[in-house]
N, C-alpha and C positions, 0 to 999 in steps of 0.2 A: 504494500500500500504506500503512493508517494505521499511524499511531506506535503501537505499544501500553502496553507497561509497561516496566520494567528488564528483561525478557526482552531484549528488543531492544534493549537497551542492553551487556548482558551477554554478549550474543550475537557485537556489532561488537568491544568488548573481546576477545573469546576468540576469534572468526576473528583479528582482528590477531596475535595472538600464536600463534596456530597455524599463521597462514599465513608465518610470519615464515621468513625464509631466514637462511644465517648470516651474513649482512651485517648484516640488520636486530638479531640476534642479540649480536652482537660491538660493535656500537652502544650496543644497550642495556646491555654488559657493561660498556662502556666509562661512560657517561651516569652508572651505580650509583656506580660507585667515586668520582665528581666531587659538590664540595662541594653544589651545589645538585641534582644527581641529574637525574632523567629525568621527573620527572613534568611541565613542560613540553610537552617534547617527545611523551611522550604523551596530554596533552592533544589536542594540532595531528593527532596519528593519527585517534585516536577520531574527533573534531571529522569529520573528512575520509569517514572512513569510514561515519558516518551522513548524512552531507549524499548522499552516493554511493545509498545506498540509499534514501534519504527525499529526494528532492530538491526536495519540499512544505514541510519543514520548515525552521526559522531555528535556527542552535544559535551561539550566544552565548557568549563565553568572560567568565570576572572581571568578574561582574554581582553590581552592588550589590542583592541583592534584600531586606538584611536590615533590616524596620525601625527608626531612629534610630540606626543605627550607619555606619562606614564599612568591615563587613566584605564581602568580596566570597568569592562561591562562583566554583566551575569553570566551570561550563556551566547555561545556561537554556536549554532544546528547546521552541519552539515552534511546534504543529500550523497553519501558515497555512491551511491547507483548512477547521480548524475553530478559529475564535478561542473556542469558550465549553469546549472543551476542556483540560483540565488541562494547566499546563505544565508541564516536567520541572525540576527543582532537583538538581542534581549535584553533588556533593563530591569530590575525588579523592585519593587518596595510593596515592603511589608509593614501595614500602620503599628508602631509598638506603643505600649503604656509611658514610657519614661519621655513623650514627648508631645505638642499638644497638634489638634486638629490642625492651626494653619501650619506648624511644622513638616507635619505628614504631607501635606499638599505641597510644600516648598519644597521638600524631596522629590516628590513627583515629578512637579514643573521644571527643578534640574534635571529628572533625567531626561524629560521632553527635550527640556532645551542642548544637551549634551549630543543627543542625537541630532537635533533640526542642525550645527551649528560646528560640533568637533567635526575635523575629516577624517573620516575615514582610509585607513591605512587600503592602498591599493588590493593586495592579498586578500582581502574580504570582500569585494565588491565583484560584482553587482551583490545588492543583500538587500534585505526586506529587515528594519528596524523597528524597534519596539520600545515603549513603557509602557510597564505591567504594573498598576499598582492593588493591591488586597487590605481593603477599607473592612473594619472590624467593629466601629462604635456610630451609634446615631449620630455623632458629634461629624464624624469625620465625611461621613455621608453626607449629611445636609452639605455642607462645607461642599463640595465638590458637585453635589449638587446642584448649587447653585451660583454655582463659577461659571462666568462669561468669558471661557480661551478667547486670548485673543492673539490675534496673527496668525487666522489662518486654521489653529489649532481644533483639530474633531478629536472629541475623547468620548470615546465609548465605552460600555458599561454593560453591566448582566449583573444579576442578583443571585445568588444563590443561597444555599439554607443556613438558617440562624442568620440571616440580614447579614451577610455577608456578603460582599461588593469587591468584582473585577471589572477595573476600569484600564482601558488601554487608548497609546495613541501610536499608530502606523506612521512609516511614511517608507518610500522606495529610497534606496540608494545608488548611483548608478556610476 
């Protein structure tokens, strides 16, 4: 089965956390509330969870993709069946307790803006880039709710169970 787009990336997000039992649940309740929070750990899910379904694909955690700098993104998904295929650039943020709603949103918005903005090291392109963020309290919701992107910016969003919120923004890079 090919990689497609953030569909499929969104998709492995939202089963994980739908299929989450209260273990995994009570984990992640736990993870929020700690200084450096859970996005880690859910990296290592996702990561797991597309290799499972994709087992064609290479997914890459804290790759330096961004030209002349030493920032590193989440994940880089690469189609080994097709190398002239785009690869995926993923960004993540995971809202944590030790910080507040407009925080969580200003994380976001860097990694929007890190995508729209750093270049792109040649070796990764053409790619299909991402901010991925997983909104956890009514707070942080509304908040992004009710944000007016501007410049351009489309940020999409899905709900999923326990009000839990995957909000992304695309864009091509070429």
């Amino acid at each position: 089965m090919p990689l497609q787009d953030l569909t499929d990336i969104v998709d492995r997000v939202w089963y994980w956390i739908q299929q989450s039992d209260e273990k995994v649940t009570a984990k992640m309740a736990a993870a929020y509330k700690q200084k450096g929070g859970w996005e880690g750990w859910a990296q290592v899910e996702i990561a797991y969870l597309v290799q499972v379904k994709y087992p064609h694909v290479t997914i890459d955690r804290e790759v330096n993709v961004y030209a002349g700098t030493k920032k590193e993104n989440d994940f880089v998904i690469t189609d080994n069946n097709d190398p002239n295929k785009p690869k995926q650039i993923i960004e993540l943020k995971t809202e944590r307790g030790t910080q507040t709603p407009a925080d969580f949103k200003k994380s976001f918005l860097e990694d929007i803006t890190k995508i729209r903005t750093s270049p792109i090291d040649a070796k990764f392109k053409p790619a299909q880039a991402f901010a991925v963020a997983i909104s956890v309290t009514d707070e942080s919701h509304k908040l992004l709710f009710e944000t007016e992107w501007e410049g351009g910016i489309k940020v999409t969003r899905v709900e999923c169970k326990g009000g839990i919120y995957i909000w992304w923004y695309e864009q091509d890079i070429v």
